[in-house]
Each structure stands twice: as C-alpha cells, then as structure tokens.
C-alpha positions in Angstrom: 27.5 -6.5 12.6 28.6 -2.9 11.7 28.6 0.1 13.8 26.2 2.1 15.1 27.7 4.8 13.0 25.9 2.9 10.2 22.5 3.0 12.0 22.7 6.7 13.1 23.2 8.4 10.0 23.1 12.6 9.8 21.7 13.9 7.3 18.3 15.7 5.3 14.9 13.9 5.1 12.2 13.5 4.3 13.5 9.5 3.6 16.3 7.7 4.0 15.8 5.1 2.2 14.0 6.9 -0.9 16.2 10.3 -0.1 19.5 9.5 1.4 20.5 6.5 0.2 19.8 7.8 -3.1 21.9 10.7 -3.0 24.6 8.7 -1.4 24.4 6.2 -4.6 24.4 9.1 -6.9 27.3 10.9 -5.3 29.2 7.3 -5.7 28.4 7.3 -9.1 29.6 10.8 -9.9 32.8 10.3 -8.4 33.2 7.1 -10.3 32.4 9.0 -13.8 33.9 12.4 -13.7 34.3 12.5 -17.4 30.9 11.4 -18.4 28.6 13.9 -20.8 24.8 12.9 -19.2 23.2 11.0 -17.0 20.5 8.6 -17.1 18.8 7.4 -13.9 16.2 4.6 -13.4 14.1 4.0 -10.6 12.5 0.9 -10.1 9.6 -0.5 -7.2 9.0 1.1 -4.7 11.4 3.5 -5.0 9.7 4.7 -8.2 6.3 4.0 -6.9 6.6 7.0 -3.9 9.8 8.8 -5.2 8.4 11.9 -5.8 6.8 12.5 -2.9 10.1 11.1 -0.9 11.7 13.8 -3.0 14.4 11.1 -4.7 14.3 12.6 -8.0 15.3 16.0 -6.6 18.3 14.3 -4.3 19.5 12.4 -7.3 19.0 15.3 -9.9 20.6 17.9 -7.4 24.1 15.6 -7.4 24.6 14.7 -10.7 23.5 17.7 -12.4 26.4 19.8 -10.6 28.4 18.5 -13.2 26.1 17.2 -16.5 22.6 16.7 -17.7 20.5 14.0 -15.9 17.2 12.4 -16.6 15.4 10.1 -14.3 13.5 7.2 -15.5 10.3 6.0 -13.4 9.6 2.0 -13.7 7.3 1.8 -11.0 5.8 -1.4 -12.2 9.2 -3.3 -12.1 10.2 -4.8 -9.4 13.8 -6.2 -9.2 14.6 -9.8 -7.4 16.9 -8.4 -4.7 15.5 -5.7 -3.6 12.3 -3.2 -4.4 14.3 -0.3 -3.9 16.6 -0.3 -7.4 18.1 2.1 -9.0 20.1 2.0 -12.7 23.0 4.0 -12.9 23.8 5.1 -16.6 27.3 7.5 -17.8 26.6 8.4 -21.6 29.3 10.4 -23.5 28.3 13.3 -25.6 26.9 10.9 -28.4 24.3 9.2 -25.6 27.0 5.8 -25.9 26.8 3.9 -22.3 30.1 4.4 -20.8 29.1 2.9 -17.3 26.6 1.5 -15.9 25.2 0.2 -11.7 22.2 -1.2 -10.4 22.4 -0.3 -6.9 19.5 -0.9 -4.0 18.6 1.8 -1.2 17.8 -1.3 1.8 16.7 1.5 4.4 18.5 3.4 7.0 20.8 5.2 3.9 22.7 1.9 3.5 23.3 0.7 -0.3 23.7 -2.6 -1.1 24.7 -4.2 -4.8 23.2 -7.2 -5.7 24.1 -10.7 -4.1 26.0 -8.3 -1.2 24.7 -9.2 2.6 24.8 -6.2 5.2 27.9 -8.1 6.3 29.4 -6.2 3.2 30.3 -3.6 5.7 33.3 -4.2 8.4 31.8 -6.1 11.0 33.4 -5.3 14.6 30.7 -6.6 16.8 31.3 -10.4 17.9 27.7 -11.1 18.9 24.7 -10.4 17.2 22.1 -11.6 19.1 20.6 -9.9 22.2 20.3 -12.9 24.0 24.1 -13.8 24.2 24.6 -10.1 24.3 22.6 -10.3 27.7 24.2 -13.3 29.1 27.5 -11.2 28.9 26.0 -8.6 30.5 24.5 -10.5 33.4 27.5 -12.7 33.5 30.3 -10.0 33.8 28.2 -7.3 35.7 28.4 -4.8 32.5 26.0 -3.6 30.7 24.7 -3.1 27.3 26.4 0.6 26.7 29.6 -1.0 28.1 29.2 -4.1 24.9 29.2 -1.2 22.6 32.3 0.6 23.8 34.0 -2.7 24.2 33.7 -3.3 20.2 33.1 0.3 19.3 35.9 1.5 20.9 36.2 5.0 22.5 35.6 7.1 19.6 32.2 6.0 19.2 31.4 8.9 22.3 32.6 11.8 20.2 30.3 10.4 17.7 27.1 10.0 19.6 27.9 13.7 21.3 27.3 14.7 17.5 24.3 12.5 17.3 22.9 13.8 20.4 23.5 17.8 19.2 21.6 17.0 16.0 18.7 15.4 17.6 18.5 18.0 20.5 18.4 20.8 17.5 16.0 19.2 15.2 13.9 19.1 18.5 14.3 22.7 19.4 14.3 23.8 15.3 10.6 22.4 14.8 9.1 23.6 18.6 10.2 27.1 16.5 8.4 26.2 13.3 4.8 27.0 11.9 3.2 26.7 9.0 2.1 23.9 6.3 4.7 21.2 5.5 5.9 20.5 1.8 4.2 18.0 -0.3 0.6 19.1 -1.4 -1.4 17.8 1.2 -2.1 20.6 3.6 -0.9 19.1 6.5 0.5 22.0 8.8 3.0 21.6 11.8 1.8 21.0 15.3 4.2 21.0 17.4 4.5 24.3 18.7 0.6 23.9 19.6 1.4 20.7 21.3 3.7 22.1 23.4 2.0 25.6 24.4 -1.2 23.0 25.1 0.2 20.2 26.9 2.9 23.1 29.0 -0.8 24.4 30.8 -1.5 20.5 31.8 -0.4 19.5 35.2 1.9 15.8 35.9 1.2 13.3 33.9 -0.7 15.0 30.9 2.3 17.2 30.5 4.7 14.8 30.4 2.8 13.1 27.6 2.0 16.1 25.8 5.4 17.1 25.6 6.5 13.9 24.4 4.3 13.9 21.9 5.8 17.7 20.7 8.9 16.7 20.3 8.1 14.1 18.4 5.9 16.2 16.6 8.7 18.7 16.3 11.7 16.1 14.7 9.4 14.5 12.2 8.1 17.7 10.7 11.3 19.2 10.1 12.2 15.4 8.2 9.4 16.2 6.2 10.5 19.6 5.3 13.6 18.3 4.9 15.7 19.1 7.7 19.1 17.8 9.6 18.0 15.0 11.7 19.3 11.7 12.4 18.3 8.0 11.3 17.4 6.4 14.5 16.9 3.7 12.5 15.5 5.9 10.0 14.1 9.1 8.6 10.4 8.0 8.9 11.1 7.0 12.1 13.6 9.4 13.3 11.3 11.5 15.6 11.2 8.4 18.7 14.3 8.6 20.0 14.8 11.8 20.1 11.4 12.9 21.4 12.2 10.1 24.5 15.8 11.2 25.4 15.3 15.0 25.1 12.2 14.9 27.3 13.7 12.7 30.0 17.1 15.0 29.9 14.9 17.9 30.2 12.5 16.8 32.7 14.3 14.2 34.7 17.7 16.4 34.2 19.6 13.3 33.1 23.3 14.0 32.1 24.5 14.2 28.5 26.8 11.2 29.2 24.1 9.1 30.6 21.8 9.8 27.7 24.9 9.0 25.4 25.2 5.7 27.3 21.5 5.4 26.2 21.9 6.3 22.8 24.5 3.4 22.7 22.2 1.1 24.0 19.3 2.1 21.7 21.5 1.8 18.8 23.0 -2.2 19.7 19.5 -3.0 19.2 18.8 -1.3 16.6 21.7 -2.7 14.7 20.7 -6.3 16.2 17.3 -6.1 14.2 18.8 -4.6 10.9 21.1 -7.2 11.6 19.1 -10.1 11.4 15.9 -8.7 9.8 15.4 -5.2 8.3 15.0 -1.4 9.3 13.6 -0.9 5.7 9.7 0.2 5.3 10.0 -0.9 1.6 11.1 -4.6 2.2 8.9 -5.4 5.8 6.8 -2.5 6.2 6.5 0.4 8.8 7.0 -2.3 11.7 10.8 -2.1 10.5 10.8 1.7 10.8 8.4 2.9 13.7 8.5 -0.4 15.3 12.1 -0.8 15.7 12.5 2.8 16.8 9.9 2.0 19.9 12.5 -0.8 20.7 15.1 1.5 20.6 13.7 4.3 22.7 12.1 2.3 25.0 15.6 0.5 25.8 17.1 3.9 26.2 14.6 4.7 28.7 14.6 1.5 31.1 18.4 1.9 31.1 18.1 5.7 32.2 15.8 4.2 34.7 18.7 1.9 35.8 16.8 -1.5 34.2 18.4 -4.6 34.6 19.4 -6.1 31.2 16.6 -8.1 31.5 14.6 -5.4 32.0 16.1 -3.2 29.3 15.5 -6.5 26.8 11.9 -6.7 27.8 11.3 -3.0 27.3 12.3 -3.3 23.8 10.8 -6.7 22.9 7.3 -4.8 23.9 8.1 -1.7 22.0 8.8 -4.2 18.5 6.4 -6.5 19.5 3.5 -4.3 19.5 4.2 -2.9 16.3 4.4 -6.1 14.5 2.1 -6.6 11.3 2.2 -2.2 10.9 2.2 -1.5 7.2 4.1 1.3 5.5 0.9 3.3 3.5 2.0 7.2 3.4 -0.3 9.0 1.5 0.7 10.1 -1.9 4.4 8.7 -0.3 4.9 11.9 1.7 6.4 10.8 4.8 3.7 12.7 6.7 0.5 10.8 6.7 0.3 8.4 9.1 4.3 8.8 9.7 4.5 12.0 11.8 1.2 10.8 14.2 3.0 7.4 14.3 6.1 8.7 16.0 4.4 10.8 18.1 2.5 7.6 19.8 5.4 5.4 19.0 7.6 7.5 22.0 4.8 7.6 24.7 4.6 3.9 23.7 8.0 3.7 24.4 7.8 4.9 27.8 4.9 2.8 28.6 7.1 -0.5 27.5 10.3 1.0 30.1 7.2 1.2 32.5 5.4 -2.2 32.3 8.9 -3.6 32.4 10.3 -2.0 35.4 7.4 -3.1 37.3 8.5 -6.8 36.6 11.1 -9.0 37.4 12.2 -8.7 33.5 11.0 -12.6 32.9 9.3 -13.1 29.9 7.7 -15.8 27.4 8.9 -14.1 23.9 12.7 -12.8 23.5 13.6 -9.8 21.6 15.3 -12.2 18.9 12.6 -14.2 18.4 10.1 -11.1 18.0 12.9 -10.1 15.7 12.5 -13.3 13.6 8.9 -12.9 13.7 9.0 -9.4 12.6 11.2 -10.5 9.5 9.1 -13.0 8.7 5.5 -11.4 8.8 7.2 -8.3 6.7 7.8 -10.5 4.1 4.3 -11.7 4.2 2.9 -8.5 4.3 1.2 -7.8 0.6 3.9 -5.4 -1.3 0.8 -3.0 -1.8 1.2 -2.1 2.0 5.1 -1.7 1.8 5.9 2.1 0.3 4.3 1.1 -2.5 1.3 3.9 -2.1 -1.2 1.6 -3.9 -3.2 0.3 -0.8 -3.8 1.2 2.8 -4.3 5.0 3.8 -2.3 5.7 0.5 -5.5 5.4 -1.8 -7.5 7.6 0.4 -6.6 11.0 -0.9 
C-alpha cells in the first residue's frame, strides 16, 4: 500500500480522475517526446463520455500545446478492457508519422496506471492493508491508528499533511468569499456564503449543521470552478473532509497537530479501500468517491473525539456502508449536479456515524473490510450507464 501522499493529492478540479490525472499523463508524455511536431490525443469511456464537462480536453490541450499542436480525439462509445478511463497518447513528426505512442488509464484519485499494472505499481511502505489487523495492532500495542501511519510513513509525512491541511483550510475560507454562478452551463450558482450568513443566525445544534454544510458548500464549489483543493480521496469528493475537520478546529478549538493526527487517520482508510477496492467514480460509482470520503471524515471525527479503534473503525464502516449502491450520474458530467449537495450531506453524515458510534461499545456485525469488499463488488455490478458515463441517472434530466 502506497502513501497517503498518493491519496491526498493538491492540485485544480473540477476532477481528478477526468482532470488531474489527465494532465499528469499528458505532462509525462511531453517530457517523454520533447522533439515531437503534434500531438494526437484520444479519449476513450467514460473519460470521453463526460470529458468536456470535467474539463479534460482543456487540461490535456493546455500541456501539450505549450510546446506543439494537439488534437483530441473523443471515442466515447469504446470502452477499453482495463479500465473505462483510457487515453491514447500519439507523438507525430512534422509529416503526421507516429513517433510514439501510450495508452494510459486515469483509475481516480489522479493516479495513472498502464495496462496489466496493479496499484501495487507504486512503492508500497505499508505492511498491512487491512483495517482489521491494522486494529488488532492498535488495541494490542496501546497505539493508535495516526501512530500506524507515522510508523510506516515516517516523520516527514507531518510536514506534508501541514500542507494538506493549509490547502484545505483555504479552499474553505476562498469559497465562504465567493458568489456568483459556477462554470459549466448549468446555472447553478454558489451557496455557500448564504449558508453560512443563514445557518451563523441559528442557535446550537442548527448552526453547527448549517455551518458544516457551508464549508462543504464552499470546497466543492471552488473544485468546480476549478480551484486548489485537495483529493480526499478525490475531487468530486474533496469537500467532506475538509468541511468536518475545519468546523470541529473552529468550533471545538481542536489543535492543528490533533487535526493532523486526524488527517492521518482519515487517509489509512482511505488508502485501505483504494487499496483493496477503488476510489474511482468511473469504475464503482459515486459510493467510491462520496462514500469513501464519509469513511474518512467520520474516522477523523471519532478520533478527535478520543474513539477507541474500535470505535474509530465503526464510524467509518457506517459512513461507507451507507453510501453503498450510490451511482456517479453528474449532469451533463459537470461535477456539480448531485456532487456538490452530496458532500454537503456526506459531512453531517459523517458526524452522525462518529456519533452513533461513540455511544456504543464499538462492537459490530459488519467490518470495515468486508463493507469494503461489498462496496467493490456492487460497483462492479452497478450498470456502466450510472458510472460517469452521463447516459442514465440524473444525467439525462437536463
């Protein structure tokens, strides 16, 4: 199992499966042909399906034209075995002769794979990669899950997540600040700064949801425009975590370094599900994305809370586990329509799941591994028309 680093990726939305990884896998293939004379680029899937409202065309276009002509191909109704987010690289010298050529796949979270590579491709420094045995250590040598991390990660991992944490914290304050109708074509305009002003005049427990639901609010629109944010495990779903951990630093006046400790934790199971199942809306739907970004936050939360790691595993199990079966259906593939409304409810799910579990013992029928399992396996099932596909679901309704 990789890093974290791999999971919490910094960078510009609105996608980053249909807008970072692609960049990422054109910026490879630049550096790899310096000398070519143009560019041909085709999309395959899903990623041609919804590419042009994910803006990949433009984040592919952008790097390779820096340095010579580029044309993008759109194959939409091809979908290649490994993966349904493929992409053929093409360097042609001035007579249009192929001097190199890669298929490469965007697999979600900005991670690239070619075909026949495993996410194992990476350097794996982690020893375990199921929560269970994760959580025996834990309960067996007193630690917990934060302290796993630094164990493999080693201490440079903190200077990391600081950055993590400043990007998240801005994207949060940057989109409080903005008004005005996202990009796209489809009207919608921001709402966070409303949500805020309306749910700052409630008293207690209104307030506190309110507000979580502006920052939420306020981190997905500015992926949608196109901001900095982080992958947490992704772009459609980067607005959870964020909206949790800000609102309980800010309102419970947690410490940086105790909301890096839960950044840690919220990324180790992250990385287990991408691990053994997939963070990718494309390949198992928005369960992958929104759901796995509940888990996350709502492990982050119980271990603010000081949850046991029994507790902290049960919180997450009920954030994934009540997201299984969601379908990714943007409309017109803008990731705004459910997406930004999704993460909004995602994080006050979130804190539900810390709550429900910190009233109990932390004993439960279903582990996080096996709703892991289950989640892989019902993605798969799932009807590609409901995976970022935009041809059923909410997507037809415009």
């Amino acid at each position: 199992m990789e890093s974290i680093r791999s999971l919490y990726k910094i960078g510009n939305g609105p996608s980053s499966s249909h807008t970072m990884g692609p960049r990422k896998a054109a910026e490879i293939f630049l550096e790899r042909n310096p000398g070519a004379s143009s560019f041909e680029v085709t999309l395959y899937g899903a990623l041609a399906a919804t590419g042009k409202g994910h803006l990949t065309d433009v984040a592919i276009l952008d790097t390779l034209q820096s340095k010579a002509p580029a044309t993008i191909v759109w194959q939409p109704e091809i979908v290649l075995p490994f993966h349904t987010n493929g992409m053929k690289f093409r360097a042609l010298d001035q007579h249009g002769t192929e001097l190199s050529s890669w298929t490469v796949y965007s697999v979600g979270g900005g991670d690239l794979l070619e075909e026949g590579q495993s996410r194992e491709a990476g350097e794996s420094i982690y020893g375990m990669t199921k929560i269970k045995d994760i959580q025996r250590w834990c309960e067996e040598t007193g630690r917990s899950y934060w302290e796993y991390v630094d164990q493999c990660e080693g201490s440079g991992i903190w200077d990391y997540l600081a950055e993590v944490w400043q990007v998240m914290k801005e994207a949060v304050e940057r989109g409080l600040e903005a008004e005005g109708v996202l990009p796209g074509g489809l009207g919608v305009r921001r709402k966070a700064v409303s949500y805020y002003v309306h749910a700052s005049g409630y008293n207690s427990s209104l307030k506190s949801r309110g507000l979580v639901y502006a920052y939420a609010l306020a981190v997905s629109e500015e992926n949608a425009a196109g901001g900095r944010i982080v992958t947490a495990p992704t772009c459609g779903s980067c607005g959870i975590v964020p909206a949790v951990l800000y609102h309980l630093h800010t309102s419970k006046n947690f410490t940086e370094k105790r909301i890096l400790r839960a950044l840690a934790t919220a990324g180790l199971f992250g990385n287990v599900v991408k691990q053994n199942a997939s963070v990718s809306g494309a390949e198992v739907g928005c369960q992958g994305e929104v759901g796995v970004a509940c888990a996350m936050a709502a492990a982050a939360a119980s271990q603010l809370f000081g949850g046991t790691p029994a507790q902290i595993e049960y919180s997450a199990e009920m954030g994934l586990e009540h997201h299984l079966g969601l379908t990714c259906d943007p409309v017109c593939g803008l990731v705004q329509i459910p997406c930004i409304e999704r993460n909004a409810y995602a994080a006050a799910r979130a804190l539900d799941a810390n709550l429900y579990a910190a009233i109990s013992d932390g004993r439960h029928s279903v582990d996080f591994d096996r709703i892991v399992e289950v989640m892989k396996q019902t993605g798969h099932d799932i009807p590609s028309l409901y995976k970022e596909t935009a041809q059923g679901g909410l997507a037809v309704i415009k």
